[in-house]
C-alpha positions, -999 to +999 in steps of 0.1 A: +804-061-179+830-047-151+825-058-115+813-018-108+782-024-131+777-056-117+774-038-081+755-010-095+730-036-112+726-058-081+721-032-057+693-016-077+676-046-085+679-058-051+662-025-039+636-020-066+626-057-054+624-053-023+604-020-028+577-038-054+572-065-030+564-048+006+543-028-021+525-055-038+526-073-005+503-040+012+480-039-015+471-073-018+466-071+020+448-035+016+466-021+043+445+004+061+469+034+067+446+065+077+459+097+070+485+087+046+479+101+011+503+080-009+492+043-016+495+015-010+471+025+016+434+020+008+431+058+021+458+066-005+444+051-034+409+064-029+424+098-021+441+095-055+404+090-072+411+049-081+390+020-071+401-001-044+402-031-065+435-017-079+453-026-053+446-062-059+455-060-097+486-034-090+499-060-056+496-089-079+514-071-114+543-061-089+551-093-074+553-113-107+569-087-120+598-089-094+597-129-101+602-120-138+632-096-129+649-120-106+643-149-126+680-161-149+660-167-177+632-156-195+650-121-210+615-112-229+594-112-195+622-094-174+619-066-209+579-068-202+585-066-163+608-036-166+581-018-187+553-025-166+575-010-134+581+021-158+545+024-167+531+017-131+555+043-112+553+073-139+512+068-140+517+072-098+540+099-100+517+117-126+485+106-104+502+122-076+509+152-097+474+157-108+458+156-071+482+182-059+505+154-038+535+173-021+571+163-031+572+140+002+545+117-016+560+118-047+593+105-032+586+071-032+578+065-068+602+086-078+626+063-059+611+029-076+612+047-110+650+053-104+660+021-094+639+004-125+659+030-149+693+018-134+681-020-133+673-021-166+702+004-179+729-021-160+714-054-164+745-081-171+741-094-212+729-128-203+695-108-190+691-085-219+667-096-247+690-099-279+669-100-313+674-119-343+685-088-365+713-076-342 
């Protein structure tokens, strides 16, 4: 792996981090943010059409996940991790799709969805999950 990819992996995991925990970190707490549309406000999610109990299940999935992504070991959690960020930020961009969200709202998933794409895509060997038939 050359030092560029390195940086390239580092600061996008470093980013998408920090972004899944203040996240995780507001839901768990259900933040009360009136007027804004995009979770991981209570207002949010309900304007979105989920429970609020989401939040609870979404804050907790996002904070192990980052443990699992910054962990050295473990390459077959960090692959499980990586899919669960995929899954959890296209299901809010498409949620914000569906209730007619503007671009602004979208913004932030879009963001986390990028920097999990460019995690994973530059993620040194010693992280990647090598099979048995490779």
């Amino acid at each position: 792996m050359t030092k560029i990819n390195r940086i390239i992996y580092w600061i996008a995991t470093v980013w998408l981090s920090l972004g899944m925990t203040a996240t995780g970190i507001q839901q768990l707490l259900k933040v009360e943010q009136e007027g804004a549309v995009a979770p991981p406000s209570v207002y949010g999610i309900k304007a979105l059409g989920y429970p609020v109990y989401f939040l609870t299940i979404i804050g907790v999935w996002k904070i192990l996940g980052v443990v699992a992504v910054l962990s050295p070991k473990f390459p077959l959690l960090k692959e499980w991790a990586y899919a669960g960020f995929f899954f959890l930020t296209t299901g809010a961009i498409f949620s914000h799709i569906r209730a007619g969200s503007s671009v602004n709202e979208l913004f932030p998933s879009l963001l986390l969805l990028l920097l999990t794409v460019v995690s994973w895509y530059f993620r040194p060997a010693d992280r990647k999950l090598i099979l048995a038939n490779q």
